[in-house]
Structures are given as C-alpha cells and as structure tokens.
C-alpha positions in Angstrom: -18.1 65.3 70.3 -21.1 67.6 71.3 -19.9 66.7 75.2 -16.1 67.7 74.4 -17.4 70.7 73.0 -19.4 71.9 76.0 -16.8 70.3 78.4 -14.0 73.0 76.6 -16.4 75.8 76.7 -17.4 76.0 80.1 -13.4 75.6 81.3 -11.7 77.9 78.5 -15.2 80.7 77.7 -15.2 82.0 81.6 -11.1 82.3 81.2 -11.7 84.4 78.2 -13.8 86.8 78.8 -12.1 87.7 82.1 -9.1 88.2 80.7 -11.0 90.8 77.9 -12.9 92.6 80.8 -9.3 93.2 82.4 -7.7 94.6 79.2 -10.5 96.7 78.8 -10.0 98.1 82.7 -6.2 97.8 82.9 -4.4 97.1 79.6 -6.2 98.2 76.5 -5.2 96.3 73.8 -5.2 97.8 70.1 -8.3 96.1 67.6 -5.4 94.4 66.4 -4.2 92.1 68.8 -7.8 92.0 70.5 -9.2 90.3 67.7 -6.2 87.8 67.3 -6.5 86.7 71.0 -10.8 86.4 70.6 -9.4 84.2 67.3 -7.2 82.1 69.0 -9.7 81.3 71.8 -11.7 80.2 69.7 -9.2 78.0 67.8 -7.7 76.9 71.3 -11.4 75.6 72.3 -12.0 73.5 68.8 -8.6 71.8 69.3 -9.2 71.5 72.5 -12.7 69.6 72.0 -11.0 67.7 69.4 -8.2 66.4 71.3 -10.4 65.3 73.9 -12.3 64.0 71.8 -9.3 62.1 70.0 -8.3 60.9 73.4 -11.2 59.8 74.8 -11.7 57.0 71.7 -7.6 56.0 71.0 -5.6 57.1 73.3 -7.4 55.7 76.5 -8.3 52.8 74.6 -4.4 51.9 73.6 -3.5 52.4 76.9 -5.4 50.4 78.5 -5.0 47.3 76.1 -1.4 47.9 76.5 -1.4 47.9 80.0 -3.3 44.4 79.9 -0.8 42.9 77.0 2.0 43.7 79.3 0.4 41.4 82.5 -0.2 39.3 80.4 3.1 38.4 79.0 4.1 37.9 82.4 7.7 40.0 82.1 9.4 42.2 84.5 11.2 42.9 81.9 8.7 43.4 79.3 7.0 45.7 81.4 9.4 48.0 82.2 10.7 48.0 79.1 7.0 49.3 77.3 7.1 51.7 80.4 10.6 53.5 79.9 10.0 53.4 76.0 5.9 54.2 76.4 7.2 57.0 79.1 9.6 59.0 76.8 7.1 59.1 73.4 4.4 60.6 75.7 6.6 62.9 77.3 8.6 64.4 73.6 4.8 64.5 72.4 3.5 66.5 75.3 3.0 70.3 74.2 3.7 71.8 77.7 7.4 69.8 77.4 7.9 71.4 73.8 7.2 75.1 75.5 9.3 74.4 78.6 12.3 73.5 76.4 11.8 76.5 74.2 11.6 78.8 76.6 14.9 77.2 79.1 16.6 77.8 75.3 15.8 81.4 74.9 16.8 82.1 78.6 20.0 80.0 78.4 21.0 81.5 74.9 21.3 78.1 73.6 23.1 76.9 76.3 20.3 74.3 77.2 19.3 73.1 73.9 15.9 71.4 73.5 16.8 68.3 72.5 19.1 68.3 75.6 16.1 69.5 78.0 13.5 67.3 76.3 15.8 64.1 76.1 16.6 64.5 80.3 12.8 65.0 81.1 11.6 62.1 78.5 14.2 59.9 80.8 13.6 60.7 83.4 9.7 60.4 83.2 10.3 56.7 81.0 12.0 55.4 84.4 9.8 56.6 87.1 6.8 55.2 84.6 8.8 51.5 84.9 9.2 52.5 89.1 5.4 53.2 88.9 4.1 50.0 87.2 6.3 47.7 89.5 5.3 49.3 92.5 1.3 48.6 91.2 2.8 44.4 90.8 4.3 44.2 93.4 2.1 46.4 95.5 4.2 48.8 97.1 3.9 51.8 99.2 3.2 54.7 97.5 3.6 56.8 100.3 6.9 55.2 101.0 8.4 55.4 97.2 7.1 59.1 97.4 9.3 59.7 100.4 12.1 58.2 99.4 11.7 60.2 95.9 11.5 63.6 97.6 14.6 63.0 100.2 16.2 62.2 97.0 15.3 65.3 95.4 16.4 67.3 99.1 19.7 65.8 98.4 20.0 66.8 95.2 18.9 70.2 96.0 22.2 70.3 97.9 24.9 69.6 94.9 22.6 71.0 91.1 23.3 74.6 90.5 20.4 77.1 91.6 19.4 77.7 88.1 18.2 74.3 87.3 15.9 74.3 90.7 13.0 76.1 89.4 13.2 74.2 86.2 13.6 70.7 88.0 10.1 71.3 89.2 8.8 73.0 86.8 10.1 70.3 84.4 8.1 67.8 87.1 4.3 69.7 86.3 4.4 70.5 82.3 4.7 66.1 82.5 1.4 66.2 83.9 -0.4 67.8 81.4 -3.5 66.6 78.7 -1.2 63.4 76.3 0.5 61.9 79.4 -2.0 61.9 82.0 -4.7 60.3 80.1 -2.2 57.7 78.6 -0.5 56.8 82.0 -4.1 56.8 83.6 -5.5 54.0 80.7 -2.1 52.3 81.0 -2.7 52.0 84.7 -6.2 50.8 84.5 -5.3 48.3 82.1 -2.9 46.8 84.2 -4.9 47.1 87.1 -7.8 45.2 85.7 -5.5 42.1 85.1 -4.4 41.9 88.4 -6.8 40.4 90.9 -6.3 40.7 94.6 -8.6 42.5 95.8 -8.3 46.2 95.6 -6.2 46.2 92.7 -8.3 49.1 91.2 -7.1 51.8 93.4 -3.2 50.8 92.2 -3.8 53.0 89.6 -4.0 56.3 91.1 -0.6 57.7 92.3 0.9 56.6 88.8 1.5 60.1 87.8 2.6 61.3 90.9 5.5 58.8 90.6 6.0 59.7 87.1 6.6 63.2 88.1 9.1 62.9 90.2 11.4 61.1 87.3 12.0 64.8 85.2 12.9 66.4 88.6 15.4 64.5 89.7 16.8 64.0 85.9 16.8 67.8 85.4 18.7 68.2 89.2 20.9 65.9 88.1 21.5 67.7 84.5 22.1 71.0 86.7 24.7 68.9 88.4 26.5 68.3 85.5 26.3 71.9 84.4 27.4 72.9 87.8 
C-alpha cells in the first residue's frame, strides 16, 4: 500500500501544484472552488493508491489465471469466447469509457445515447481482444494484423460521417486506460506462460494495441450508420 501511495504522489502532487501556480498567475480562482479542487486532489490520489493497490492483488491475479484456464481447455472457441465476453465487462467498467459516452451525449443532445456509445466500443474492444489472443496462439504478425487494421480504418474514413472521426479515435485511447490495460496485460501473460515455444513471453505485448483498434473501427462503422 505504502508503494501505491508514493507511486500516486509523485505522478498526480507535481500535476497539482502546477496547475495552482497557473491559476494564481493566469486564472484566479475564488477560495471557493480552490479549496474543492486541493480536496479533490487529494481524494483523486487516495483512490488512486487504492485502485492500484486493488489491482495489483485481484485484478492481475484473475487475469492471469484466466488466461492460463483458457490454454488449458484447449478451445478456439472457448477462448474467444472468455475474450469477447472478458473484452466488453472491462471496457463498460472503464471510467474513461463512462466520461466519453457522457460527454458524445451532451454534445449530440441525446442523439448518441450512452448505452448506444458504450455498447459499440465494449464490441468492438470484446472482438479485437478474441483477434488479439489468436494471433498470440497461433503466432501471428503483429505488425501485419496492425496494418491490415489501420487500412481498414483508412477505408472506413472514406464512407462514416465526419462527426464520428474524432470520436472513433478517441473512443480507441479512453480503452486504454487503468481497468483494461492491467486486465488484458495479466490475461496476456497468463496465456503466454502456458504456451511454450520459445519466446512466447514477448506475445503478450501488442495485446492492447490490437484491442484498440476494435472501438475505432466499431464507432466508424456506428458513424456509418448514422450517416
């Protein structure tokens, strides 16, 4: 815990006090609201610490024992299966996701509801999770399945309206943020560990990367329909 703690601090403390030096100089804030941002620092660093902490002793843990359960069965379709349904409960319980979604709702005027936005990213992520634990079986080219993601998305750029594009991507980084990176990361190293030939370890880096690409091209497609 003490680790977490001082881990939090020395990324969040520095962020903080430059941004009360620059209110001082540029945009002076009233007692009022300088006092509930100093507050909520310091509430954002204990959860912070916490959640870390939480992470470091479940949800690393889970993931890696569920990464080795699913070699072990010895199902393709087991596997993807745990992936696509692993790949959407980690992306609805992302934070980042929730914000996104609120936010594309305010802008839209309800338009774009959340559940609409958070059920196309939670997809799209659960399918490029499945992509990314076959391609770490059957040992495939990331660089290859990268390329062949992003000429996807460069076609899609070509037929989504131009309202969705900044969202696509944006959509594509709030996926890679402190539940599912952690989770795919254990997941990856447990099913890496099961597998040996060789230089199985390094398989699971390049597991997020994949996953990312799954809410863009969900969210391009969504702007499709909409289009």
């Amino acid at each position: 815990m003490k680790k977490s703690f001082e881990e939090v601090i020395v990324a969040i403390l520095p962020m903080t006090v430059l941004i009360v030096i620059l209110t001082f100089i540029f945009a002076p804030l009233s007692m009022d609201d300088l006092i509930i941002f100093i507050v909520g620092a310091a509430i954002m660093m204990v959860g912070m610490a916490l959640f870390l902490f939480g992470a470091d002793y479940s949800m690393l843990r889970v993931g890696s024992l569920v990464g080795e359960y699913m070699i072990k069965k010895r199902s393709l379709a087991i596997m993807c299966s745990l992936g696509f349904a692993i790949g959407i409960g980690i992306t609805i319980a992302e934070p980042s996701v929730q914000v996104l979604a609120q936010q594309v709702r305010d802008i839209s005027e309800g338009t774009i509801t959340k559940f609409v936005l958070i059920g196309v990213v939670s997809i799209g992520t659960g399918i490029f999770l499945s992509f990314a634990l076959l391609r770490t079986v059957f040992r495939l080219s990331y660089y290859k399945m990268m390329l062949i993601g992003y000429v996807g998305v460069f076609a899609l750029s070509f037929f989504t309206s131009p309202e969705f594009m900044p969202i696509a991507f944006d959509a594509g980084g709030v996926t890679t943020g402190p539940v599912t990176v952690p989770f795919i990361l254990a997941l990856a190293s447990g099913v890496t560990s099961m597998i040996h030939q060789g230089k199985g370890e390094s398989d699971s880096f390049g597991m997020v990367g994949v996953s990312s690409l799954g809410p863009i091209l969900a969210v391009m497609l969504l702007g499709g329909v909409f289009r």
